[in-house]
Structures are given as C-alpha cells and as structure tokens.
LOFIKE-886084 format. One record per atom (N, C-alpha, C): z, x, y; residue in one letter. Coordinates in steps of 0.001 Angstrom, whole numbers, padded with zeros to 6 digits, always signed. Atoms other than C-alpha are relative to their C-alpha. Last residue first. Layout:
N
ZXYA ...
This chain:
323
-000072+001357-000493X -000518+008120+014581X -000098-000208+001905X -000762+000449-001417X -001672+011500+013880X -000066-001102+000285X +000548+000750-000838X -002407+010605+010084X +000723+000393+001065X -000567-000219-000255X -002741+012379+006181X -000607-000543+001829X +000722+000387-001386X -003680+010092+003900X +000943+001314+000424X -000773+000003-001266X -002668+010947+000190X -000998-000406+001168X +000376-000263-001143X -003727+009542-003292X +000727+000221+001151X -001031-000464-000867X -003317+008556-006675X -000659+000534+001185X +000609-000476-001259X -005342+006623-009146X +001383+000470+000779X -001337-000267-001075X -003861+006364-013294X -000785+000031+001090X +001638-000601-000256X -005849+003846-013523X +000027+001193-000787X +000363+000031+001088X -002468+002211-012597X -001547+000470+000104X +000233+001569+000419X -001238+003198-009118X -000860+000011-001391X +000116-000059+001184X +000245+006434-007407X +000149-001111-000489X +000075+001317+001120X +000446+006355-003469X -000415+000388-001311X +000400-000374+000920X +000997+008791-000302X -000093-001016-001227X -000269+000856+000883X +001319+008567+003015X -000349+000395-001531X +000869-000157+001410X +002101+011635+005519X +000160-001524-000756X -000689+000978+001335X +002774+010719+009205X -000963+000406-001246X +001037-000503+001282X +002090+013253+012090X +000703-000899-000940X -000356-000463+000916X +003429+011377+015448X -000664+000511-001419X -000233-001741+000188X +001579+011022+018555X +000320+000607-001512X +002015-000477-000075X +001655+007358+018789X +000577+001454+000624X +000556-000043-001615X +005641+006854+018014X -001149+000524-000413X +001291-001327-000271X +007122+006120+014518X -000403-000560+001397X +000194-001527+000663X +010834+005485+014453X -001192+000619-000133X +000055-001125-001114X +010730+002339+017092X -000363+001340-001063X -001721-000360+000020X +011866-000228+014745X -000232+000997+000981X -000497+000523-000296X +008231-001748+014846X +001277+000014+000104X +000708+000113-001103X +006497+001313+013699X +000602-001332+000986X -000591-001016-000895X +008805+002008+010910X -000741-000685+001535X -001181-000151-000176X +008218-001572+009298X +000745+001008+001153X -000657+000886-000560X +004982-001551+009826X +001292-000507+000757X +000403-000241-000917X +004651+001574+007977X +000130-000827+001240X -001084-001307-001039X +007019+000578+005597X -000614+000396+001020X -001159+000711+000385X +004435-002750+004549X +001221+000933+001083X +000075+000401-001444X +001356-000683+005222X +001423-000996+000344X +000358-001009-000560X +002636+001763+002134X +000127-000736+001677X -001883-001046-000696X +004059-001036-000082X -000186+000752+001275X -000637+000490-001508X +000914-003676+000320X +001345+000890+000015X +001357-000210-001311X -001578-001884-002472X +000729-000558+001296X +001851-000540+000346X +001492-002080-004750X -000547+000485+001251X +001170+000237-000357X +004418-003954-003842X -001250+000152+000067X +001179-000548-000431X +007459-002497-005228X -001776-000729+000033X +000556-000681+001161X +010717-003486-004158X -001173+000478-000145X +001529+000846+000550X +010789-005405-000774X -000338+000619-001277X +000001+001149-000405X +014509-004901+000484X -001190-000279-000473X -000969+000794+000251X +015417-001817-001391X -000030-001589+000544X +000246+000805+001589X +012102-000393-001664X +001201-000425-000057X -000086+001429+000307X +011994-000124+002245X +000015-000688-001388X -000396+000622+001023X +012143+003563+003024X +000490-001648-000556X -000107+001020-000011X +010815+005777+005558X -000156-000881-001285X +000074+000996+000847X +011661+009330+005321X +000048-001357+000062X +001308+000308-000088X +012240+011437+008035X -000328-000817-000911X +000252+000405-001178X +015593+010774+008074X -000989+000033+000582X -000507+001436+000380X +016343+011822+004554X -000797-000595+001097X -001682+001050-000311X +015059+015328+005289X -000068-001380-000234X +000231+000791-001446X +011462+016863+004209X +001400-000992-000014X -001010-000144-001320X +012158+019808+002383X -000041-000779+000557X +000573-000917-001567X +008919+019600+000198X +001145+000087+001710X +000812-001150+000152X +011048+019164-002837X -000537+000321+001007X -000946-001642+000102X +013382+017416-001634X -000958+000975-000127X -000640-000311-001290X +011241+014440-000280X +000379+001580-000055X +001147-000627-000515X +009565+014141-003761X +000273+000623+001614X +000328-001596+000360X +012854+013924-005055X -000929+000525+000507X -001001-001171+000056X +014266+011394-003142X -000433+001109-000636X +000068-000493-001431X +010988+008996-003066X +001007+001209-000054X +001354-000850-000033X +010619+009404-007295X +000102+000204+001539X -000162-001323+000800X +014550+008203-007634X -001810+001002+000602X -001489-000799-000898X +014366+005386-004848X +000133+001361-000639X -001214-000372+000559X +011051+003844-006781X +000785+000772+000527X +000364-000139+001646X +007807+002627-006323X +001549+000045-000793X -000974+000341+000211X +007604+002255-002617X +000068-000199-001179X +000231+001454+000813X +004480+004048-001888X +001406-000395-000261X +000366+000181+000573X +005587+006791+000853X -000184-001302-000268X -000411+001324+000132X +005804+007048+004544X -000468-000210-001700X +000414+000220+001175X +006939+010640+005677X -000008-001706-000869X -000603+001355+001104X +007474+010944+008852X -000692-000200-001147X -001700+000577-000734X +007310+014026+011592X +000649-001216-001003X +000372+001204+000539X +005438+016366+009218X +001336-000826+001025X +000542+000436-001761X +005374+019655+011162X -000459-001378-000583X -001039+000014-001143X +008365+021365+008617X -001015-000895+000913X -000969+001313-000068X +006023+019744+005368X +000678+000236+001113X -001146-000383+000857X +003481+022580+006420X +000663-001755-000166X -000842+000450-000398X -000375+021738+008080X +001447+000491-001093X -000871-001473-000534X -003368+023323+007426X +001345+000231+000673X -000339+000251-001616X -005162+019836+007260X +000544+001199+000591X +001238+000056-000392X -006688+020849+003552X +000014+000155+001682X +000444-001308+000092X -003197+022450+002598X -000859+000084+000876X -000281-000696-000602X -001316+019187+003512X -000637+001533+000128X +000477+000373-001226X -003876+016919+001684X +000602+000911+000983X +001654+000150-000940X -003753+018913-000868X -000096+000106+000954X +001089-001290-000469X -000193+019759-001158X -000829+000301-000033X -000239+000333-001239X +000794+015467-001108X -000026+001769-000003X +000945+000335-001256X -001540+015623-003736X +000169-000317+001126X +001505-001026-000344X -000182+017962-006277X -000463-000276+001005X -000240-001169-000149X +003767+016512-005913X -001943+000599+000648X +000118+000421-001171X +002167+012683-006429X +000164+001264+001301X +001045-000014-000888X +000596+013861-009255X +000582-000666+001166X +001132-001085-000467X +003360+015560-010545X -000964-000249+000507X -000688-001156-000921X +006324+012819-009938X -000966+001555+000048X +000196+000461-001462X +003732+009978-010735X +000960+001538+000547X +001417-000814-001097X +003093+011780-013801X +000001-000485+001293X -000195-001511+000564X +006764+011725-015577X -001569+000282+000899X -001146-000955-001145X +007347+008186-013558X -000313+001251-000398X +000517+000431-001405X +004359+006487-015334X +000666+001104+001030X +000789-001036+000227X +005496+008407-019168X -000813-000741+001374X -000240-001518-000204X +008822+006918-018412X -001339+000868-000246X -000465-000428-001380X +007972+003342-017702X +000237+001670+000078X -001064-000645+000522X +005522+002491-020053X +000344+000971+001316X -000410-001100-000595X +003915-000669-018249X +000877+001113-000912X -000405-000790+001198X +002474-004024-019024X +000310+001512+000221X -000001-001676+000201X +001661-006419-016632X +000576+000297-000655X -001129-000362-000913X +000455-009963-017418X +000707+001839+000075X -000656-000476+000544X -002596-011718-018636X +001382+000178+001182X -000128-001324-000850X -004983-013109-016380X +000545+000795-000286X -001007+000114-000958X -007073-014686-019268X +000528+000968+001142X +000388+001420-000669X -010487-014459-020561X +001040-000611+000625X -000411+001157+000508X -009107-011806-023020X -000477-001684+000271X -001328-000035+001394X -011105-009176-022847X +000014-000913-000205X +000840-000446+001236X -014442-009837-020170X +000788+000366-001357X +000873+001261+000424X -012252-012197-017725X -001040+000763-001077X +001674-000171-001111X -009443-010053-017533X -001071-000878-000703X +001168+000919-000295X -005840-009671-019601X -001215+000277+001076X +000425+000663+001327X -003061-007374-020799X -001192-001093+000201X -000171+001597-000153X -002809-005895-016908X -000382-000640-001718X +001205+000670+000278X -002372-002117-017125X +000782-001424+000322X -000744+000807-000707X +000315+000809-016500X -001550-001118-000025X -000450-000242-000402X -000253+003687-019764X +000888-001148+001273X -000719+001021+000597X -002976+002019-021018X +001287+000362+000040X +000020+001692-000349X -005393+003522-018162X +000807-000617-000485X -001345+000450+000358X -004054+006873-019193X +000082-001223+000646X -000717-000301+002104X -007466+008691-020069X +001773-000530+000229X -000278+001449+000817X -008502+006852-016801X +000229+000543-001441X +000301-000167+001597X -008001+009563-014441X +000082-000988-000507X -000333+000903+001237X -007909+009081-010776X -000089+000422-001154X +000191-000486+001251X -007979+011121-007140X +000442-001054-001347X -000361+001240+000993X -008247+010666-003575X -000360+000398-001723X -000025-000920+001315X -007079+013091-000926X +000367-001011-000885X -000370+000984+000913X -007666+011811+002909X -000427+000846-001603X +000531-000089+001444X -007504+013837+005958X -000011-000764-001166X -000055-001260-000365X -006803+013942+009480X -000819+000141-001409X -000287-000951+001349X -006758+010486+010520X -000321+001029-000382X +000849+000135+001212X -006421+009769+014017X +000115+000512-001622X -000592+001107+000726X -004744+011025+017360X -001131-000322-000865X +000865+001242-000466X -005865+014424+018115X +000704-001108-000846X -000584+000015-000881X -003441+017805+017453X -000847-001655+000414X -001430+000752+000953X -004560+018044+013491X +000239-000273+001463X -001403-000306+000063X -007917+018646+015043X +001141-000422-000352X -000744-000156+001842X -011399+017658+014744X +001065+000898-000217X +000032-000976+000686X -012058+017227+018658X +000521-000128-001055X -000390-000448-000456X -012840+013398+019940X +000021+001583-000777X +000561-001447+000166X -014322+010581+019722X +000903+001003+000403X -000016-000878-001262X -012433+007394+019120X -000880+001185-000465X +000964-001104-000086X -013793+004586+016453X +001019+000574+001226X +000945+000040-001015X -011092+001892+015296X -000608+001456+000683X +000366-001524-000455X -008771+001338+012707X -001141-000078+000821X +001097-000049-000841X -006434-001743+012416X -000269+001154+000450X +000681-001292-001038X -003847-001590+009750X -001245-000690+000577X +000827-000183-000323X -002308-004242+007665X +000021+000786+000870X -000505-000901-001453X +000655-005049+005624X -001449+000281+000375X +001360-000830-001124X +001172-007764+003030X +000111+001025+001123X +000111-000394-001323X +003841-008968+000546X -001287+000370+000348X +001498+000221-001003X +004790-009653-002921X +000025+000064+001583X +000055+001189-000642X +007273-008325-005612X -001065-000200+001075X +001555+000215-000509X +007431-006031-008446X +000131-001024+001238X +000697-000794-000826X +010469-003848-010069X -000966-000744+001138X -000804-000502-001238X +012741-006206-011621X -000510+000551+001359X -000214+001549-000759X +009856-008310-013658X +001138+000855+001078X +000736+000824-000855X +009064-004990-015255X -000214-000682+000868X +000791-001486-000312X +011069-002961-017917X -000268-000281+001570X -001085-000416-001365X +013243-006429-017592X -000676+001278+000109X +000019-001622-000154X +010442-008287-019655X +000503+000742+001417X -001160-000546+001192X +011302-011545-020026X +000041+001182-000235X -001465-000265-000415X +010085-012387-016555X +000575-000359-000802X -000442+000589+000788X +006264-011143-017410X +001533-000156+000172X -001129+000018+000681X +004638-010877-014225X +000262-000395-001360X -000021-000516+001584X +001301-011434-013390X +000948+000799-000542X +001085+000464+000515X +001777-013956-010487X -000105+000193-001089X -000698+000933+000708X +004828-012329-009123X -000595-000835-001164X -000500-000582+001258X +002485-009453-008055X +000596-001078-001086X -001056+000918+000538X +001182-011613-005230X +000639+000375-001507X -000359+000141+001390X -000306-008705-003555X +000887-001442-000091X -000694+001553+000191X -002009-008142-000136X +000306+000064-001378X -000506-000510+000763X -002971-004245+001547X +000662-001390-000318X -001381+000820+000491X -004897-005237+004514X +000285+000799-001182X -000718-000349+001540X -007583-002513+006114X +001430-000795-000280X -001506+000482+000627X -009169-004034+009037X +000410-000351-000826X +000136+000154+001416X -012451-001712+010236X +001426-000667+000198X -001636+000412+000118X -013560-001166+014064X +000062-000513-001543X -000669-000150-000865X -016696+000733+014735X +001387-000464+000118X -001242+001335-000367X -018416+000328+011682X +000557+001088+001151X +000377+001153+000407X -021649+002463+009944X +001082-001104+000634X +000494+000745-000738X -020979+005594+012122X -000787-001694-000231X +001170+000245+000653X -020356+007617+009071X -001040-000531+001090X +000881-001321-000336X -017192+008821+010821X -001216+000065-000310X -000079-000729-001376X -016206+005169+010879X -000645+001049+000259X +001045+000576-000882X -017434+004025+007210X +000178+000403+001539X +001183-000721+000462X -015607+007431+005626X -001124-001389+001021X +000811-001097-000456X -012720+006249+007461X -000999+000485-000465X +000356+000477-001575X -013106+002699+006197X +000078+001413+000792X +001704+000546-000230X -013103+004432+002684X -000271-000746+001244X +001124-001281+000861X -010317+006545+002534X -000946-000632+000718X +000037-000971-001204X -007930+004066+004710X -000973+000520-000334X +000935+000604-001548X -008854+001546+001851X +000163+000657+000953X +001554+000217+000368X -008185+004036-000955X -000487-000699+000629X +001187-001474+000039X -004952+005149+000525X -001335-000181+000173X -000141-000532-001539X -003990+001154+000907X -000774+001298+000291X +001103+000955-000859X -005066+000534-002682X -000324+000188+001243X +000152-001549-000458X -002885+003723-004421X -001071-001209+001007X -001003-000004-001250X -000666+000467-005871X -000806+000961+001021X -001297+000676+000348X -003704-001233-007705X +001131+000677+000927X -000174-001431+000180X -007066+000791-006685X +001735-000308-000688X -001325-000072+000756X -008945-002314-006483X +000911+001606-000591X +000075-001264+000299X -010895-002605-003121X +000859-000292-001070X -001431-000444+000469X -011919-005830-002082X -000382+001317-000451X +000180-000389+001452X -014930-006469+000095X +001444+000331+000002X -001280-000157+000704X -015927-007774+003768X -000326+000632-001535X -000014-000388+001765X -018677-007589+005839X +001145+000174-000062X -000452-001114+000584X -019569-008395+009819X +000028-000526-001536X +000979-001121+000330X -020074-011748+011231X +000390+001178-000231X +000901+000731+000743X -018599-015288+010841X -001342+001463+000479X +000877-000592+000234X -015095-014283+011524X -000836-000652-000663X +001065+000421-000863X -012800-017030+012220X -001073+000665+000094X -000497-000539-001656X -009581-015086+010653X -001089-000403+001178X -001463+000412-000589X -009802-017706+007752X +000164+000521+001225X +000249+001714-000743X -013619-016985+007333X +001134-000436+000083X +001101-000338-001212X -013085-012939+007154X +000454-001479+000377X -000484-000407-001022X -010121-013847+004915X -000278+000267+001005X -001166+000917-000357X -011300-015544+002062X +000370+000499+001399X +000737+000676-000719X -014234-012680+002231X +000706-001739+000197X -000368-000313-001550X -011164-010352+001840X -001276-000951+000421X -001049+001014-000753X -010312-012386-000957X +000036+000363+001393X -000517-000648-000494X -013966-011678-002727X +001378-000128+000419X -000015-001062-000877X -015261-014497-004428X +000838+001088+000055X +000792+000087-000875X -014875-014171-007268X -000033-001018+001073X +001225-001112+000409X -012352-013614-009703X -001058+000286+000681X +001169-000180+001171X -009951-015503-007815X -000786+001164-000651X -000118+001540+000302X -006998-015325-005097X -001062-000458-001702X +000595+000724-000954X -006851-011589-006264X -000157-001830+000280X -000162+001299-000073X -004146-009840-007235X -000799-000954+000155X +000279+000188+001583X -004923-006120-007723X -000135-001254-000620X -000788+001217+000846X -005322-006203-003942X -000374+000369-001465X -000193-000562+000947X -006830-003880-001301X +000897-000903-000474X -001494+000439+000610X -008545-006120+001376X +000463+000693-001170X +000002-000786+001134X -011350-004457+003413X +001702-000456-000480X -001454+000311+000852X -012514-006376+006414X +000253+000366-001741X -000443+000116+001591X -015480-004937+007879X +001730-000022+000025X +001703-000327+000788X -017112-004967+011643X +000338-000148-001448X -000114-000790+001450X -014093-006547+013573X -001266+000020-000619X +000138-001587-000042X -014545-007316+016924X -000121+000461-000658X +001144-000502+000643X -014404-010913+015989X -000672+001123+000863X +000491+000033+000731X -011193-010723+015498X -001408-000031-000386X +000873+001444-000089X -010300-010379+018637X -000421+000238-001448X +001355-000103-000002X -008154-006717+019621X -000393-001552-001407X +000288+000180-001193X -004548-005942+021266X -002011-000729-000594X +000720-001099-000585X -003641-003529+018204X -001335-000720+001773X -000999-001620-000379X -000529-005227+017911X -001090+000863+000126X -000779+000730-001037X -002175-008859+017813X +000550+001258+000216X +000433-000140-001027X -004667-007424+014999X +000453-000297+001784X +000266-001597-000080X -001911-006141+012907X -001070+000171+001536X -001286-000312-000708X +000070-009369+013264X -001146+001353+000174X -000247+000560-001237X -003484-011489+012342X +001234+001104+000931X +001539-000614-000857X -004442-009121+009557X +000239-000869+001468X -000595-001045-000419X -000506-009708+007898X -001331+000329+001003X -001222+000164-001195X -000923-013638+008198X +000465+001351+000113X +000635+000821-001611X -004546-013400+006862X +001636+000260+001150X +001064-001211-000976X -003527-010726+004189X -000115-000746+000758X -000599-001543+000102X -000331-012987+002506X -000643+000376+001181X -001139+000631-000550X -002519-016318+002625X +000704+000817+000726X +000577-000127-001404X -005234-014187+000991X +000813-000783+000963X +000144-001547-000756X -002845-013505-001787X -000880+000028+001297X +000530-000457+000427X -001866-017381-001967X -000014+001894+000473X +000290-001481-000918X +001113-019139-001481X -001247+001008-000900X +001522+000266-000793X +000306-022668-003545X -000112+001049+000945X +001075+000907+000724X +004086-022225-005071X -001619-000501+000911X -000427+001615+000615X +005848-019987-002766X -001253-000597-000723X +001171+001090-000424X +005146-016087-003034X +000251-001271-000159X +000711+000876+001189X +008292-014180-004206X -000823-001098+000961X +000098+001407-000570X +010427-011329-001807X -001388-000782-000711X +001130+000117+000045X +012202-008538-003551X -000432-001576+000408X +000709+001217-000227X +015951-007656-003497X -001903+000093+000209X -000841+001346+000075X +017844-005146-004473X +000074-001411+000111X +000104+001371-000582X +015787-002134-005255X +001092-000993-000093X -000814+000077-000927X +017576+001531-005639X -000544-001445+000838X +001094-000250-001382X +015114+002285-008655X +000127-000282+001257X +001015-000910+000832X +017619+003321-011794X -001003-000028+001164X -000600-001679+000595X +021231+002922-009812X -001739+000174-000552X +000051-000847-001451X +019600-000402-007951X +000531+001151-000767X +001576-000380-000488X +018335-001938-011603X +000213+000730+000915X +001053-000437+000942X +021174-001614-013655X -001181+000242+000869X -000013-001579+000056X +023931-002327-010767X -001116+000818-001104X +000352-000676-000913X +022440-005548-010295X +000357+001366+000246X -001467+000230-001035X +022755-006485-013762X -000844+000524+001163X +000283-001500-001354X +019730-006691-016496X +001364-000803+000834X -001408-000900+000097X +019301-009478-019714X -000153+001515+000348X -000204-001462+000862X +017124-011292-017886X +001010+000186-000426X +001029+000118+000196X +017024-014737-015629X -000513+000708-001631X -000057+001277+000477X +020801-015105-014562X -001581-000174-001184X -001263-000204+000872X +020440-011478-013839X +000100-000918-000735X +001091-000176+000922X +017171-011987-011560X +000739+000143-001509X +000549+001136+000218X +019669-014285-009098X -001261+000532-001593X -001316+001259+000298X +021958-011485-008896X -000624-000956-000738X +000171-000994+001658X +018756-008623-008600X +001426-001070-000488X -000999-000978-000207X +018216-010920-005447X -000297+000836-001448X -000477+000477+002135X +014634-013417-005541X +000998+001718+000045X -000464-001310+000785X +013948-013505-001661X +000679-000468-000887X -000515+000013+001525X +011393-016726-000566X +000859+001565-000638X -001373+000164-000266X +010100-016249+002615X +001065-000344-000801X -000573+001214+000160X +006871-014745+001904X +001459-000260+000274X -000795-000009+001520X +006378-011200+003471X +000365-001646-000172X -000047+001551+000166X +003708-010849+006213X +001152+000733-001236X -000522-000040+001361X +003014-007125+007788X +000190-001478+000119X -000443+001037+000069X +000868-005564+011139X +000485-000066-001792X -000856+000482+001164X +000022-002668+012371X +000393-000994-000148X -000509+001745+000480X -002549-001836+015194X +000370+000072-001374X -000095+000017-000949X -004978+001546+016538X +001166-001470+000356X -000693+001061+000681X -004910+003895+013634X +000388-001051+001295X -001027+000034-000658X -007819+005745+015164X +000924-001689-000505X -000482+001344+000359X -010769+006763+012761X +001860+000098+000812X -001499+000174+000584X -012102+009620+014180X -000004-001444-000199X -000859+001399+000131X -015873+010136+015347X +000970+000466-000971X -000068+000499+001369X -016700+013938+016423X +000642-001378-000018X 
C-alpha cells in the first residue's frame, strides 16, 4: 500500500517580536491580561514588504534541506494560507517559481487555522491516489496584515510565521506500526461562519477587511469539536491516548491545549507547546511546533504524533502520524 511519509520539517518566523509590553503601549490590555487568559507573550510581525510567500519559500527551503531532497523533485506544492500575497495568483504558485520549480502543480488551500490538517489531508489523498510522489505542504500567514490593533479581543492573539512538511511515497503495510500517516479526520460547518471571519473580500466589500471574532462562543466549540475529533481519528486508527507519544496541537490558546490534554490523559510532557513565543498562527501553528519539537530532539522517527486544528468556517480537523 502507498503511505505518505513525513520525510522533512522545516519553519521561518520574521524577525521582528511585538511583546505583550510593547502591545500595552498600543491597547488598553497588560501583559498579565493576555498570558493568564491565552499564556502568549510574544508573537513575531512580518517586516514591511515581508510577504506570505516570503514566509513559505524560506520555511519550504528548511523543510526541504531536512528532508535531504531538490526541489525539483517536488510534484505539488500546496500552501495553506488565509493570507494570501494576492487574490490571484496562487501563493503557492509564488513559490513553485521562487523555489526554481518549473514543473509540477501548485494551489492554496484555505481552511484558515485547520489549513495544515487540510493540506496533510489532501496531499495524502494525492499520494495514496498515486497522482504525486513527493508533495510540500507549507502552512504561511501574515496575520498582522488583517488585524485590527484597536481591538484587544484580537490584535493580542495573532502573529506570523511558516512551517513546512515534506511528504513522500513509501510502500508498505497499513498499520499504525509503519512510518506515515495513519489517518486524517476533516470536518466544517458554516452555520457559524460569522462567528470567526474576515469583514472584507473582493465580492462584499472589495476590501481586505480585518478579523472579527466572538471569542467565547469560538473557545465553547473549539473545546468540543476539537474533543470529538481528536476520538475519531484515534478510534478510526484503533489507537488509545496512553500510545500517543506527542501531542502537537494548533496553538490557539494555553487554556484550550491544557484541557484538551487532561481530558485524554495525555501528560504535560507530551505536549508540545509554542503559543507563548509565536501566539497564534493559523494554518502555520501546527508545522511551526512540529518543527520546533523535531529540532529539539523530542520527536524521533518512530514516534505516534496526534495534530489537531480548529479554524474559522467553523473547519476542524485531526492527522494522526508515525513520524
């Protein structure tokens, strides 16, 4: 059977960090206001002419340099972004012709934070399909962009970054014991589209607007749908939370990771956690910590890693992955 083998990670973060000190001066918010409600403290801000494909090129380069493999190996580049450099083109076709590619396919995915999921989803579905042999899923945001930073609901929470994966064909038995992805569990409703939205688009307003969010009726379903669908995907794979070695959620919020943890028993220390240094990133949180772990040593090839994500739409989703 073809697998999709996670085979290369890579991440970019602008160099620019905006503190919860410096966002103080900005808002009326403290730094103890925001880290007690979502345990961020800092978030890192795109420089002036930093673009979102800017972001994905310099995270698709680290990912492909860690998985050892040429860019033009690559059969589809799949950029998940809510951000995009433009309305059209594409940004992952910004990005094919930045990484020197001048064959294969690109496309964005918009799934807003659940992006990553929804690009693993669908480049494994092109792998086992046998339509691509190697796929490189970015995850790029310049959130900062459509910010409103008079609105402290908001402007605290969001910041920009990239992370990338490189997946690539192995054969092998359809087992939780094989390296590869195991399962994927994707799901949306749009009866609460106005719930976490963008006030603008080119068929509304004609502008880009800026985000808009009610925060407690986001958090009241992110903590059940994120609950339902990290015991999907675990049901479907036949797997428990005890044989989960790391758990890499969306970075959304310090309160929603801690509980969701508890609940399925899964200890502190499995848990990988970066919303205090990069807040929340969207479609780039997920490959972002992953990155992160994977370059600190804490995940090893072998390991079972759950991801999981909840993004405006509402969309939500798990992966589940022998790394």
């Amino acid at each position: 059977m073809r697998r999709s083998v996670i085979e290369g990670v890579g991440s970019y973060l602008p160099q620019r960090v905006l503190t919860n000190a410096e966002l103080a001066l900005m808002v009326d918010t403290s730094d103890d206001w925001i880290s007690e409600r979502t345990g961020i403290r800092e978030r890192h801000i795109a420089a002036d002419g930093e673009l979102t494909s800017d972001l994905a090129v310099a995270a698709g380069k680290a990912a492909l340099a860690d998985a050892a493999i040429e860019a033009s190996e690559v059969d589809l580049v799949i950029v998940a972004t809510a951000t995009p450099d433009q309305t059209f083109p594409a940004t992952a076709a910004t990005v094919q012709a930045l990484l020197g590619m001048t064959t294969g396919a690109s496309f964005d995915l918009q799934a807003v934070c659940s992006g990553f999921v929804y690009g693993l989803a669908t480049a494994d579905a092109f792998i086992r399909s046998g339509q691509a042999d190697t796929i490189l899923v970015i995850g790029a945001e310049t959130f900062s962009r459509i910010l409103d930073w008079k609105d402290r609901g908001t402007c605290v929470l969001f910041g920009d970054g990239a992370g990338a994966a490189v997946l690539r064909v192995a054969v092998g038995p359809p087992d939780v014991a094989s390296r590869g992805i195991i399962t994927n569990v994707l799901h949306s409703d749009g009866r609460f589209r106005d719930k976490l939205y963008v006030d603008g688009g080119p068929s509304s307003t004609g502008t880009v607007g800026h985000l808009r969010m009610e925060g407690r009726e986001v958090f009241k379903h992110a903590v059940t749908n994120i609950a339902a669908v990290m015991e999907e995907a675990l049901a479907k794979a036949g797997v428990t939370p005890d044989d989960i070695d790391w758990f890499v959620p969306h970075q959304a919020n310090l309160r929603i990771l801690d509980g969701t943890a508890r609940r399925f028993g899964i200890q502190d220390h499995r848990v990988v956690v970066t919303v205090e240094k990069h807040g929340n990133t969207s479609a780039a949180s997920i490959p972002l910590a992953l990155d992160t772990a994977v370059k600190d040593g804490r995940i090893k090839k072998g390991d079972l890693v759950l991801m999981e994500a909840m993004g405006g739409g509402f969309t939500w989703g798990a992966s589940l992955v022998r790394f």
